[in-house]
N, CA, C and O atoms as a GROMACS GRO file, in nm:
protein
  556
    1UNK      N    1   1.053   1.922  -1.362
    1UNK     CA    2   0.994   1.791  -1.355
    1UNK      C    3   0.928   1.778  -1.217
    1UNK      O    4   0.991   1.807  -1.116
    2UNK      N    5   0.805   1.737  -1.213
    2UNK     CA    6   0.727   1.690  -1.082
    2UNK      C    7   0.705   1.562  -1.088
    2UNK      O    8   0.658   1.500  -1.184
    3UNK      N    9   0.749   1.509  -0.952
    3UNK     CA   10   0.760   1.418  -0.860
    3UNK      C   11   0.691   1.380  -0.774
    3UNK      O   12   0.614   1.455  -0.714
    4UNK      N   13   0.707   1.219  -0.743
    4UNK     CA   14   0.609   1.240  -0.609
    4UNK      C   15   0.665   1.214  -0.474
    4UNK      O   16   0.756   1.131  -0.466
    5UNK      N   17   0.620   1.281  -0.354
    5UNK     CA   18   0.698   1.293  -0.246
    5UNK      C   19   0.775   1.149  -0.201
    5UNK      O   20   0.892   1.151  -0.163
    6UNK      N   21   0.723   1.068  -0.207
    6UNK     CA   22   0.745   0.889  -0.190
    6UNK      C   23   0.620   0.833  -0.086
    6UNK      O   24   0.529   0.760  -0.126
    7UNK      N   25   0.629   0.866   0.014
    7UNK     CA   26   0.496   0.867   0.104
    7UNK      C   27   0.450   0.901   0.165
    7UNK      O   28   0.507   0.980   0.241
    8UNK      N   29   0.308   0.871   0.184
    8UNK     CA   30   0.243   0.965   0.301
    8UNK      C   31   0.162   0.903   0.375
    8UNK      O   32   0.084   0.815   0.340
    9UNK      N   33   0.185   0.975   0.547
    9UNK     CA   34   0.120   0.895   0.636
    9UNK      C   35   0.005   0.978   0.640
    9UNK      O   36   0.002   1.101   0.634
   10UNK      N   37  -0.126   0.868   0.655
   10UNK     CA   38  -0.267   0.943   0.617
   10UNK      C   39  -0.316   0.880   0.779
   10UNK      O   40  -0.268   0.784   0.838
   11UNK      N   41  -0.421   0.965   0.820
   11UNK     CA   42  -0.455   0.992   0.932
   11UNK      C   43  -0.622   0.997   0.892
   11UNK      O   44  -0.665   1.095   0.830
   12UNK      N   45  -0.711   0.887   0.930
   12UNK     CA   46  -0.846   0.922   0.883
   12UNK      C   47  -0.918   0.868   1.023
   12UNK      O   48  -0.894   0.788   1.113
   13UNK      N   49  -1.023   0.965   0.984
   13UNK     CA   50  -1.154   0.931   1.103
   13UNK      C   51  -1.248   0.852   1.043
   13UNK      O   52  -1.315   0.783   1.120
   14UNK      N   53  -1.266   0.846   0.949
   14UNK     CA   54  -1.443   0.833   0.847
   14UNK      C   55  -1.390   0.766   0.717
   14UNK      O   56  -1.285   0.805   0.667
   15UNK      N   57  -1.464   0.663   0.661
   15UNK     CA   58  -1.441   0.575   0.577
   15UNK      C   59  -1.420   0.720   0.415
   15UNK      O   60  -1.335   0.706   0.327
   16UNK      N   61  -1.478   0.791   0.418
   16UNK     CA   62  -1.476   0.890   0.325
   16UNK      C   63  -1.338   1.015   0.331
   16UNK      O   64  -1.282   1.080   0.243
   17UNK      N   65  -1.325   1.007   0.463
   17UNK     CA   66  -1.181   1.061   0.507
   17UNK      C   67  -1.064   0.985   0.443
   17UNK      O   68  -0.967   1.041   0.393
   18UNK      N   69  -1.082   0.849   0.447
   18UNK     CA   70  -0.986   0.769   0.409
   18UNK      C   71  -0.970   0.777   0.256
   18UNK      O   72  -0.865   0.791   0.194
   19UNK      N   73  -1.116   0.764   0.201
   19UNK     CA   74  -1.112   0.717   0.072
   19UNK      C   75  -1.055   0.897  -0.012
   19UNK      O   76  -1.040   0.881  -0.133
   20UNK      N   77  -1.037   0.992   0.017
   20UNK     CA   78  -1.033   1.113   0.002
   20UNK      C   79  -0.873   1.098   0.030
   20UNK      O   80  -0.820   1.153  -0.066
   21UNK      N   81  -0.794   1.060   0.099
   21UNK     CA   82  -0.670   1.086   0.121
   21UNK      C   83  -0.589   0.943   0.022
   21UNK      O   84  -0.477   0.957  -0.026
   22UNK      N   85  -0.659   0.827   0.008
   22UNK     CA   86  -0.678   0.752  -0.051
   22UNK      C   87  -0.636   0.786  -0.266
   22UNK      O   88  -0.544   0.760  -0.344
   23UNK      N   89  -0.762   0.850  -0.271
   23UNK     CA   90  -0.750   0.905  -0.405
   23UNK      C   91  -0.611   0.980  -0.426
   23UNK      O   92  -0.533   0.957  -0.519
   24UNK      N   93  -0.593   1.077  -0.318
   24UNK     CA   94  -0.494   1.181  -0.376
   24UNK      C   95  -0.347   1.144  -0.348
   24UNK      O   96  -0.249   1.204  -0.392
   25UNK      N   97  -0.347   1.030  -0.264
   25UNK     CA   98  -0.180   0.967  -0.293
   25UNK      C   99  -0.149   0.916  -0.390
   25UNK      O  100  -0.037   0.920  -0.442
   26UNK      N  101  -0.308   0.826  -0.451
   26UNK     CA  102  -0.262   0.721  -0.560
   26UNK      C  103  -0.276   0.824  -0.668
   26UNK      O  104  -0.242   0.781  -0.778
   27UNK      N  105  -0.325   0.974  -0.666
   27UNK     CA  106  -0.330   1.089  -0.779
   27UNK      C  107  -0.250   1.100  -0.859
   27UNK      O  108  -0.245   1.091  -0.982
   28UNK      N  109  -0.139   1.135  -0.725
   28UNK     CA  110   0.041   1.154  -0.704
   28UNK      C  111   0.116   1.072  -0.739
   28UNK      O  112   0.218   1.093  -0.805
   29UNK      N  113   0.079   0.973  -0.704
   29UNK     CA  114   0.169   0.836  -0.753
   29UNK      C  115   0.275   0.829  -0.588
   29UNK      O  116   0.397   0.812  -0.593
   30UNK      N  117   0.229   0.840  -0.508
   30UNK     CA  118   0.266   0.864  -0.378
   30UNK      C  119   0.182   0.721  -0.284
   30UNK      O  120   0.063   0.696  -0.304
   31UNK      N  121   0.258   0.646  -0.192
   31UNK     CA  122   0.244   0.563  -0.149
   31UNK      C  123   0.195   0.571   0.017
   31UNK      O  124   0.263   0.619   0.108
   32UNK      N  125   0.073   0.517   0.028
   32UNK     CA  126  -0.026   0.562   0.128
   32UNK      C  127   0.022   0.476   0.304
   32UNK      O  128  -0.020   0.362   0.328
   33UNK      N  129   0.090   0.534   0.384
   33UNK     CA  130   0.081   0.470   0.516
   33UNK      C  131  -0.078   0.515   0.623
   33UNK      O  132  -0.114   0.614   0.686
   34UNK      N  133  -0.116   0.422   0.606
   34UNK     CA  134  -0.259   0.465   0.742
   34UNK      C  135  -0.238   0.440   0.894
   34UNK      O  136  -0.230   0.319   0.914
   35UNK      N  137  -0.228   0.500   0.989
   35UNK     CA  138  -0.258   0.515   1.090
   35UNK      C  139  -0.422   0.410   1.127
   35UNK      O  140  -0.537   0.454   1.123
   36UNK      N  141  -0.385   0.295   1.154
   36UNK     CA  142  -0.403   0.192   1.210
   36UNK      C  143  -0.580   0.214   1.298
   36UNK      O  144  -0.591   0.229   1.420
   37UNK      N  145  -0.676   0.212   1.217
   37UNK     CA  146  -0.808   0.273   1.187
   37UNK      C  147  -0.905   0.213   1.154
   37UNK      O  148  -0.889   0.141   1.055
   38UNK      N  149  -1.043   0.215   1.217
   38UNK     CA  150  -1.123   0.097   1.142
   38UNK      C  151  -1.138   0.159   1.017
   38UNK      O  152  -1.130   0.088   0.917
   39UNK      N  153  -1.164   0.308   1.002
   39UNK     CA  154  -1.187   0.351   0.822
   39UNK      C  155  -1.056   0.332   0.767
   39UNK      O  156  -1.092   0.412   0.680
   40UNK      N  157  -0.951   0.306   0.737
   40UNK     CA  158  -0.856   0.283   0.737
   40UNK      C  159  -0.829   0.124   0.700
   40UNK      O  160  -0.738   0.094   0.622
   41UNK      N  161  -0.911   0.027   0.758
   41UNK     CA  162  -0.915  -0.106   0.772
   41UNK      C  163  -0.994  -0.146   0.691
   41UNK      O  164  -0.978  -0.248   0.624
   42UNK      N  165  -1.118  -0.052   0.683
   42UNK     CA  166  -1.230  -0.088   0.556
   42UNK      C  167  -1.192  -0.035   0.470
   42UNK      O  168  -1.228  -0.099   0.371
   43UNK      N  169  -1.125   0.069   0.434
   43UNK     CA  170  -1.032   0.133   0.286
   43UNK      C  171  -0.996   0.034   0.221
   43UNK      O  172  -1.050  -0.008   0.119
   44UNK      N  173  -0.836  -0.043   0.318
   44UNK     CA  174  -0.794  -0.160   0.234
   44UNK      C  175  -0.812  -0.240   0.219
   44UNK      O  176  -0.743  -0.301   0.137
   45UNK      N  177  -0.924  -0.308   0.290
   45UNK     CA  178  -0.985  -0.458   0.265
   45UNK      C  179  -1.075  -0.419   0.120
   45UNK      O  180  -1.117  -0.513   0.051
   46UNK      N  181  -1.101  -0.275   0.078
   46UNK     CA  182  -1.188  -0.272  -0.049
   46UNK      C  183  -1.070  -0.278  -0.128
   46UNK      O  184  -1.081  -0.323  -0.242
   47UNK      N  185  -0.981  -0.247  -0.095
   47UNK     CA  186  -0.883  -0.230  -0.248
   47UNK      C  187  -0.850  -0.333  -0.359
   47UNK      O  188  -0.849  -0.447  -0.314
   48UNK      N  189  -0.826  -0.325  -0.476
   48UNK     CA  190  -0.780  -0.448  -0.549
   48UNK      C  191  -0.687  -0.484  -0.537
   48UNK      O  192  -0.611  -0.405  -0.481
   49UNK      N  193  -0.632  -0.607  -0.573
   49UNK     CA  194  -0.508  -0.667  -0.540
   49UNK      C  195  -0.408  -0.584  -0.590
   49UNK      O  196  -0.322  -0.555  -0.507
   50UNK      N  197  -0.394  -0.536  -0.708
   50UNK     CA  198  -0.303  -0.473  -0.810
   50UNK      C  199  -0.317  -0.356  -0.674
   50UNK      O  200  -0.202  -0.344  -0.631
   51UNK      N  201  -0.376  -0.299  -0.621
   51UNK     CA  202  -0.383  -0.166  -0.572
   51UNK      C  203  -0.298  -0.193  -0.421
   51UNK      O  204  -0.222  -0.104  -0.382
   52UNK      N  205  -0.314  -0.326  -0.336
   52UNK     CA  206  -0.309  -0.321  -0.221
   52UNK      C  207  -0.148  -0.287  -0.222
   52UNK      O  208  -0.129  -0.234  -0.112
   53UNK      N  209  -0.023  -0.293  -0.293
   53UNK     CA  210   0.117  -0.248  -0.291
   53UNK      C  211   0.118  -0.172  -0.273
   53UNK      O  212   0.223  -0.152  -0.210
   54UNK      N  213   0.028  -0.024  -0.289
   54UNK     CA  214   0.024   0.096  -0.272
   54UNK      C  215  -0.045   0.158  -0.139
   54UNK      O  216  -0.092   0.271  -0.139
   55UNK      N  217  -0.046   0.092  -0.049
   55UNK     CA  218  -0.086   0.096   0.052
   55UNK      C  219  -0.083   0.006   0.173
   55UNK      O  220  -0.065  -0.115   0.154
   56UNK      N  221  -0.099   0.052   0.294
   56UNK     CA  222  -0.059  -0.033   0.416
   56UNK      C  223  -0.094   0.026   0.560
   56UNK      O  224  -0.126   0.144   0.567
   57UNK      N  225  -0.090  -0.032   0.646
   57UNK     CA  226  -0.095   0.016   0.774
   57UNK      C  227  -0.015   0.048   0.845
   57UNK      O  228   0.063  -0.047   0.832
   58UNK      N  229   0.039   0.126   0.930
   58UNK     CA  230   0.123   0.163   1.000
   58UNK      C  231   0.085   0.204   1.110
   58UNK      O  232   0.018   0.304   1.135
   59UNK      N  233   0.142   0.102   1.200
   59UNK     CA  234   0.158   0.090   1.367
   59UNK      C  235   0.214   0.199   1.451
   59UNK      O  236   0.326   0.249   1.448
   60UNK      N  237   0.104   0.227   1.531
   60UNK     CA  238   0.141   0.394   1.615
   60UNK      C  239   0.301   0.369   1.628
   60UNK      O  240   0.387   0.443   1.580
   61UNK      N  241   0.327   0.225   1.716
   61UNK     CA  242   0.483   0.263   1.781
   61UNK      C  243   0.575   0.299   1.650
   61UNK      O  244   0.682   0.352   1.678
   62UNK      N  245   0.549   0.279   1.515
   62UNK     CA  246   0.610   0.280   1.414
   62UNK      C  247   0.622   0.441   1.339
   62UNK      O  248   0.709   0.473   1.259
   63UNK      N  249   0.484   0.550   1.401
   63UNK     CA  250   0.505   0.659   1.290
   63UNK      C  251   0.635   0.740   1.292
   63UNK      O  252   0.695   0.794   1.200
   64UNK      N  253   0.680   0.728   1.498
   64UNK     CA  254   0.795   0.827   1.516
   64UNK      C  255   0.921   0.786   1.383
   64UNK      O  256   0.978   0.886   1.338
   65UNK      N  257   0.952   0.686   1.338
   65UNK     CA  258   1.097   0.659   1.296
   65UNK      C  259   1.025   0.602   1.116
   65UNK      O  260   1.091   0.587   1.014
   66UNK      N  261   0.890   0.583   1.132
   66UNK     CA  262   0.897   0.567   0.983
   66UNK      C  263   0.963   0.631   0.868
   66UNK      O  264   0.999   0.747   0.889
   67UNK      N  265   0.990   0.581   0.745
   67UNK     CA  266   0.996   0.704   0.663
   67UNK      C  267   0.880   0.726   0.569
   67UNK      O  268   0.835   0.640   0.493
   68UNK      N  269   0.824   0.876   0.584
   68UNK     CA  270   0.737   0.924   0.510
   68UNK      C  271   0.749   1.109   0.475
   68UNK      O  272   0.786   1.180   0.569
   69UNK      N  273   0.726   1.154   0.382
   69UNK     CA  274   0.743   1.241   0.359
   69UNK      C  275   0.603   1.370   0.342
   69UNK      O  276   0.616   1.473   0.275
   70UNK      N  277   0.494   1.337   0.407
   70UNK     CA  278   0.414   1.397   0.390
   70UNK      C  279   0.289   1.416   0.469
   70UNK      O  280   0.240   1.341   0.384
   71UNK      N  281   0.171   1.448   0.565
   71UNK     CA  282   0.097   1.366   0.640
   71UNK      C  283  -0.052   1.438   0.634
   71UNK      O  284  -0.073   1.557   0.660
   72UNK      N  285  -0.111   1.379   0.610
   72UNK     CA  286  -0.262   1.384   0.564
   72UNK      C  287  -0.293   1.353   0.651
   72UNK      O  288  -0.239   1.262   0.714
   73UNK      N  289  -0.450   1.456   0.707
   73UNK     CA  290  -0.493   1.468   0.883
   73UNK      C  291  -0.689   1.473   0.823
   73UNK      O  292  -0.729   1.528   0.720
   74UNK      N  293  -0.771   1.403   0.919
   74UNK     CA  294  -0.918   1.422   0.885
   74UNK      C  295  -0.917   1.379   1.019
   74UNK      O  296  -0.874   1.275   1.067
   75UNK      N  297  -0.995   1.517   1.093
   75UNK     CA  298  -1.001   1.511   1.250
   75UNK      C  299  -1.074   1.618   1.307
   75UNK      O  300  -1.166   1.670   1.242
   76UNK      N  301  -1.039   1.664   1.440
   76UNK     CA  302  -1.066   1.775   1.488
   76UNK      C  303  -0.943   1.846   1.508
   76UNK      O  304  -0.836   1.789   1.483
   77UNK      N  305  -0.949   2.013   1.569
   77UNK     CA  306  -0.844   2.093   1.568
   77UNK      C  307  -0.745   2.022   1.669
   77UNK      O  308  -0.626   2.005   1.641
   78UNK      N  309  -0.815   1.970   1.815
   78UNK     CA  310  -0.739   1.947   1.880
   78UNK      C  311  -0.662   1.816   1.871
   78UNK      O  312  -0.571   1.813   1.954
   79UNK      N  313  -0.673   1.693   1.785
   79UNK     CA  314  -0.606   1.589   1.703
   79UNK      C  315  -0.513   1.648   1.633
   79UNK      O  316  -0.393   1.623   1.650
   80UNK      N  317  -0.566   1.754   1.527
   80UNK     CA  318  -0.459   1.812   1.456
   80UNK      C  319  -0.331   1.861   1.547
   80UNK      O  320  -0.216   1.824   1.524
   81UNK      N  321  -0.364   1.937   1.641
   81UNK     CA  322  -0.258   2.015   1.733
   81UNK      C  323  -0.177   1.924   1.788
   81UNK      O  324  -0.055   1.935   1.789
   82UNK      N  325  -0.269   1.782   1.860
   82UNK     CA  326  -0.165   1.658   1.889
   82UNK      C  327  -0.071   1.600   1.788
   82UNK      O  328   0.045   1.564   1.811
   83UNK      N  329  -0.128   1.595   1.681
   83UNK     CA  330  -0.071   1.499   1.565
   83UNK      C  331   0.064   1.587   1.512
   83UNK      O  332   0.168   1.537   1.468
   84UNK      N  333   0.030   1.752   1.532
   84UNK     CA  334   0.109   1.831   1.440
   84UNK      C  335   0.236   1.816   1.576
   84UNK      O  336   0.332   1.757   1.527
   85UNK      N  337   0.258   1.843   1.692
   85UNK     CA  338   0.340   1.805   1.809
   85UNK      C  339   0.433   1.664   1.758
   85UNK      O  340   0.555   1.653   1.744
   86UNK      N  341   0.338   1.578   1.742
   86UNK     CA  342   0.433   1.445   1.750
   86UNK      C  343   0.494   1.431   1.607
   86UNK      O  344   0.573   1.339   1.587
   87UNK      N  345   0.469   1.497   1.529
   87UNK     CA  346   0.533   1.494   1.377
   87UNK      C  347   0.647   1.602   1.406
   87UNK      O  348   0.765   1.584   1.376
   88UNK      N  349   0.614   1.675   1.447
   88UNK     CA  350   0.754   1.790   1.461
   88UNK      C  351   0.855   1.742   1.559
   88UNK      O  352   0.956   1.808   1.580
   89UNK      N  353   0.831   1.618   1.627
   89UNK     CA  354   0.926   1.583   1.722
   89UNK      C  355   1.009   1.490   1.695
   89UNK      O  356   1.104   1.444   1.759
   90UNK      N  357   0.949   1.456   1.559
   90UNK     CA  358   1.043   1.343   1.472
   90UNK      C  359   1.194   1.388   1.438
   90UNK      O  360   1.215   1.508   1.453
   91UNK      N  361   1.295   1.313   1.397
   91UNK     CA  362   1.426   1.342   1.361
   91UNK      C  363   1.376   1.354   1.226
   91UNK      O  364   1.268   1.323   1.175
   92UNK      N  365   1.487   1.410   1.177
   92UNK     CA  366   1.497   1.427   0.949
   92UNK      C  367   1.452   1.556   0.914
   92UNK      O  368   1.496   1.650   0.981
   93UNK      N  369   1.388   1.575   0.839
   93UNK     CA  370   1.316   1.662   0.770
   93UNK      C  371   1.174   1.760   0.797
   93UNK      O  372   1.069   1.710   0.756
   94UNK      N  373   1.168   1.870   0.851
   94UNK     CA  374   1.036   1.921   0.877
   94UNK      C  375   0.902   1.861   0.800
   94UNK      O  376   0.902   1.861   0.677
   95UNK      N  377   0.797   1.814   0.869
   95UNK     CA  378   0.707   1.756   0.741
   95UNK      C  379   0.560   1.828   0.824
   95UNK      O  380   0.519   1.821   0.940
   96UNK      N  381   0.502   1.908   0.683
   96UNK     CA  382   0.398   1.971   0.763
   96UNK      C  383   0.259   1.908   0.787
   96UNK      O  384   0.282   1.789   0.768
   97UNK      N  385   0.151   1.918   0.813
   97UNK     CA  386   0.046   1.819   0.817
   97UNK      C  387  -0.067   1.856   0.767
   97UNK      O  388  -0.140   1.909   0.851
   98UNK      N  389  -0.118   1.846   0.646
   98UNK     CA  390  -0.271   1.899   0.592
   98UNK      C  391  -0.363   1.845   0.631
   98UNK      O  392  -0.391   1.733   0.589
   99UNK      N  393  -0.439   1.908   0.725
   99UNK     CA  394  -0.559   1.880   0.752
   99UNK      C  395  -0.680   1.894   0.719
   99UNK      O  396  -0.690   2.014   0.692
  100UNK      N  397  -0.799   1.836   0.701
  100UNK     CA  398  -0.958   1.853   0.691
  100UNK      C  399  -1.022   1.759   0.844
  100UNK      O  400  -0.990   1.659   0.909
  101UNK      N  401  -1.150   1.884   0.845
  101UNK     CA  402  -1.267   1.776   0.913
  101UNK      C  403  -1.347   1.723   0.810
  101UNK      O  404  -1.369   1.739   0.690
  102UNK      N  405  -1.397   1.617   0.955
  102UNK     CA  406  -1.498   1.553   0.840
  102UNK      C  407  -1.602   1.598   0.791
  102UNK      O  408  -1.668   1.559   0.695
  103UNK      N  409  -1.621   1.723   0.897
  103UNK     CA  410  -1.760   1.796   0.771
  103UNK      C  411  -1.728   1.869   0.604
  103UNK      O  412  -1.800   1.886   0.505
  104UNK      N  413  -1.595   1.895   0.633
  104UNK     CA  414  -1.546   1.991   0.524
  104UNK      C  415  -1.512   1.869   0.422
  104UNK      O  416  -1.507   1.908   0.306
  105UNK      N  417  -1.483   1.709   0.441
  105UNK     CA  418  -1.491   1.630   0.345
  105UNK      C  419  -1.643   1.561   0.275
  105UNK      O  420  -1.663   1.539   0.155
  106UNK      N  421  -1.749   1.534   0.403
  106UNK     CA  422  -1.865   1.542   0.375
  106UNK      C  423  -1.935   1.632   0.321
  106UNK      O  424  -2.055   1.614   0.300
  107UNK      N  425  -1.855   1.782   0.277
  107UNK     CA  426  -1.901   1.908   0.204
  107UNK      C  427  -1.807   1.873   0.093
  107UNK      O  428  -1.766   1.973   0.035
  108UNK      N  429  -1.771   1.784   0.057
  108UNK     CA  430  -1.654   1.763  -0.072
  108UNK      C  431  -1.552   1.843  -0.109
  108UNK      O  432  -1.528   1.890  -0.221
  109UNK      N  433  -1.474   1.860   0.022
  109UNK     CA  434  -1.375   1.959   0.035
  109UNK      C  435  -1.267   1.807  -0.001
  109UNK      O  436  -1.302   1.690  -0.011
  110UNK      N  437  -1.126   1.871  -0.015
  110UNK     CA  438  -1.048   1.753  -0.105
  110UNK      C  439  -0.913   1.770  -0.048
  110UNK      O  440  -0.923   1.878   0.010
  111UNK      N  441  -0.816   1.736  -0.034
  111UNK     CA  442  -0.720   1.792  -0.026
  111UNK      C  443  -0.589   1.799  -0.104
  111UNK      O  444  -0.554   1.687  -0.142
  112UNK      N  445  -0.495   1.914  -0.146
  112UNK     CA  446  -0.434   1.954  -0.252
  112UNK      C  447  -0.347   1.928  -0.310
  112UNK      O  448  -0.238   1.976  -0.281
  113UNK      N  449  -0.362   1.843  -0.413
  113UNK     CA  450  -0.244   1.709  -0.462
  113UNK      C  451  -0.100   1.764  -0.502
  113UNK      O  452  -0.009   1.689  -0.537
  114UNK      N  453  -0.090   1.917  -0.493
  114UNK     CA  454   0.065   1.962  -0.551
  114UNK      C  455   0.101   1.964  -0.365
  114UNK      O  456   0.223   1.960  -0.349
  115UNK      N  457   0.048   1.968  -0.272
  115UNK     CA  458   0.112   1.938  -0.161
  115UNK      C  459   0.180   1.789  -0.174
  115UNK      O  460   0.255   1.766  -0.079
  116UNK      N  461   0.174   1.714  -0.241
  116UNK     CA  462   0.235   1.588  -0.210
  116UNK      C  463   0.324   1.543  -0.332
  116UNK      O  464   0.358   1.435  -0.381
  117UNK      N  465   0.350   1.695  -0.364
  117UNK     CA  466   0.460   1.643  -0.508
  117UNK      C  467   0.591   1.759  -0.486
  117UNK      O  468   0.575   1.854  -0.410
  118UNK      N  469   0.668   1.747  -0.531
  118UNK     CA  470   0.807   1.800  -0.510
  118UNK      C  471   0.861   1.798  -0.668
  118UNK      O  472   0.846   1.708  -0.750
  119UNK      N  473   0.947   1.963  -0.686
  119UNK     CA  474   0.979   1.945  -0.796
  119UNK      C  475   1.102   1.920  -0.841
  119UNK      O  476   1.186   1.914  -0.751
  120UNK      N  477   1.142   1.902  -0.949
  120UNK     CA  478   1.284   1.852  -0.957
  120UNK      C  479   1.357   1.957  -1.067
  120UNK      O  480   1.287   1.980  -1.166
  121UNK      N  481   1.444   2.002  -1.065
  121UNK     CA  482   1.496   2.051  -1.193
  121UNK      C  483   1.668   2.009  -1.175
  121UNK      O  484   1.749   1.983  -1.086
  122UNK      N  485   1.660   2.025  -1.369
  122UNK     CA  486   1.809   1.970  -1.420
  122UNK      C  487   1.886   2.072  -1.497
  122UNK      O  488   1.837   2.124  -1.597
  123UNK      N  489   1.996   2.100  -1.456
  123UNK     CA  490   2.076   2.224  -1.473
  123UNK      C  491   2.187   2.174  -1.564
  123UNK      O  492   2.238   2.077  -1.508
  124UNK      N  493   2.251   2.200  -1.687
  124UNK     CA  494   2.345   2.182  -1.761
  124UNK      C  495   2.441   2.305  -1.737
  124UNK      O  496   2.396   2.420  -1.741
  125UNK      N  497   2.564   2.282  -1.714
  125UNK     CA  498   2.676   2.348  -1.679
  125UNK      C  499   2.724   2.385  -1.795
  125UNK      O  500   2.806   2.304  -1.837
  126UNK      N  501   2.698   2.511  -1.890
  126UNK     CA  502   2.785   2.514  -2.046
  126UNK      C  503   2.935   2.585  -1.916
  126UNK      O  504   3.002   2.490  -1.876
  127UNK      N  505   2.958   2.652  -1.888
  127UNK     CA  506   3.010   2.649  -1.818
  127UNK      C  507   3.138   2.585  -1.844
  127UNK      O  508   3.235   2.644  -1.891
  128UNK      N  509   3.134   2.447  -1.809
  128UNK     CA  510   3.207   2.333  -1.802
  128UNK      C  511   3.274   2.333  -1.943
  128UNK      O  512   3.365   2.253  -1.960
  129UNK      N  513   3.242   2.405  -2.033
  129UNK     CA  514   3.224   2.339  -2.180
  129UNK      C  515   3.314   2.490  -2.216
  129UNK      O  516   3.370   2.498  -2.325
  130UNK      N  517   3.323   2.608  -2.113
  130UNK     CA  518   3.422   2.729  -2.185
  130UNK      C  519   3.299   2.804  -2.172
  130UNK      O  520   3.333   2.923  -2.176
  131UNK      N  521   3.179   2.797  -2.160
  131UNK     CA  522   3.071   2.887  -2.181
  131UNK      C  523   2.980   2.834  -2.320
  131UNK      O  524   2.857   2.838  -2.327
  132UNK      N  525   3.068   2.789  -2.421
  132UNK     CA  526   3.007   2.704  -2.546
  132UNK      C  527   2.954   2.566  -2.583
  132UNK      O  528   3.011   2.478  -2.648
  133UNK      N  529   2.799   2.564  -2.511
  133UNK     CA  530   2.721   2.480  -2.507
  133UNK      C  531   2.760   2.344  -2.629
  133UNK      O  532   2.758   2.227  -2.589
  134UNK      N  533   2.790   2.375  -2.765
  134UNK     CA  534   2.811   2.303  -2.916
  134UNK      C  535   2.943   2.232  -2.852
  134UNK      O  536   2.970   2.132  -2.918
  135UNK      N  537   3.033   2.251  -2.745
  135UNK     CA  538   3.132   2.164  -2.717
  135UNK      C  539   3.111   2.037  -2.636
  135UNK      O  540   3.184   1.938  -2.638
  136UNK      N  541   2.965   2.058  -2.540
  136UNK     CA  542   2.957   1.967  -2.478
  136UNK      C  543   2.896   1.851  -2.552
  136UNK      O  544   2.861   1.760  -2.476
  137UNK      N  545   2.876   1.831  -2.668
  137UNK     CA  546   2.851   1.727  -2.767
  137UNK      C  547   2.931   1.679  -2.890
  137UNK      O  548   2.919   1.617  -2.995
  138UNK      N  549   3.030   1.750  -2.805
  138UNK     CA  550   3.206   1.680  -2.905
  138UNK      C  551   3.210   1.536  -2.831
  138UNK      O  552   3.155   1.530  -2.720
  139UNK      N  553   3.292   1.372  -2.903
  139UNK     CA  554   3.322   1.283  -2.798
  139UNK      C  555   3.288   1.204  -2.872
  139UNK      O  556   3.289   1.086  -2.839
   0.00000   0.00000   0.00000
């Protein structure tokens, strides 16, 4: 079963940066934090009402301790290298950072929606049952 990570903090330069990281949370079914941005600011003032729950802003002093599970980058290398520093310095969980520039999104480069999904699997124990699966539906 695939899942979606729960959220992701998106990082945009360019109203098309946004709308690109934009698409592929709401792809996922994954819930969009932005890094506090005028493209970012014009993203959600376009959104529909039904849509704006799925998205929000998030305040620099806020990314260290937020919870998010994923982080979408549209920048240069050396943003990336900053951004990838202050995400690894967070407490919890390693979370890696996919990046694009904005030429490679203005070339309709996209970024890769099974990065922001996690899978799940469910294991039945016959086991439990003697090894004979037909017992665990005695009851």
């Amino acid at each position: 079963m695939v899942e979606p990570r729960g959220a992701v903090y998106c990082v945009a330069a360019t109203e098309a940066g946004a709308r690109a990281q934009w698409s592929v949370a709401r792809l996922t079914g994954n819930h969009a934090w932005f890094a506090d941005t005028p493209a970012a600011q014009a993203l959600l003032a376009s959104l529909d009402a039904d849509q704006q729950d799925q998205a929000g802003i998030l305040a620099d002093d806020e990314v260290d301790q937020a919870d998010y599970q994923a982080v979408l980058f549209e920048g240069d290398g050396d943003a990336l290298q900053a951004l990838n520093q202050r995400i690894a310095q967070r407490p919890g969980a390693i979370l890696s950072v996919h990046g694009l520039t904005s030429d490679a999104i203005a070339a309709g480069a996209g970024y890769v929606p099974e990065r922001l999904l996690t899978e799940r699997s469910i294991s039945v124990n016959t086991a439990a049952a003697g090894g004979n699966a037909s017992l665990m539906t005695i009851g």
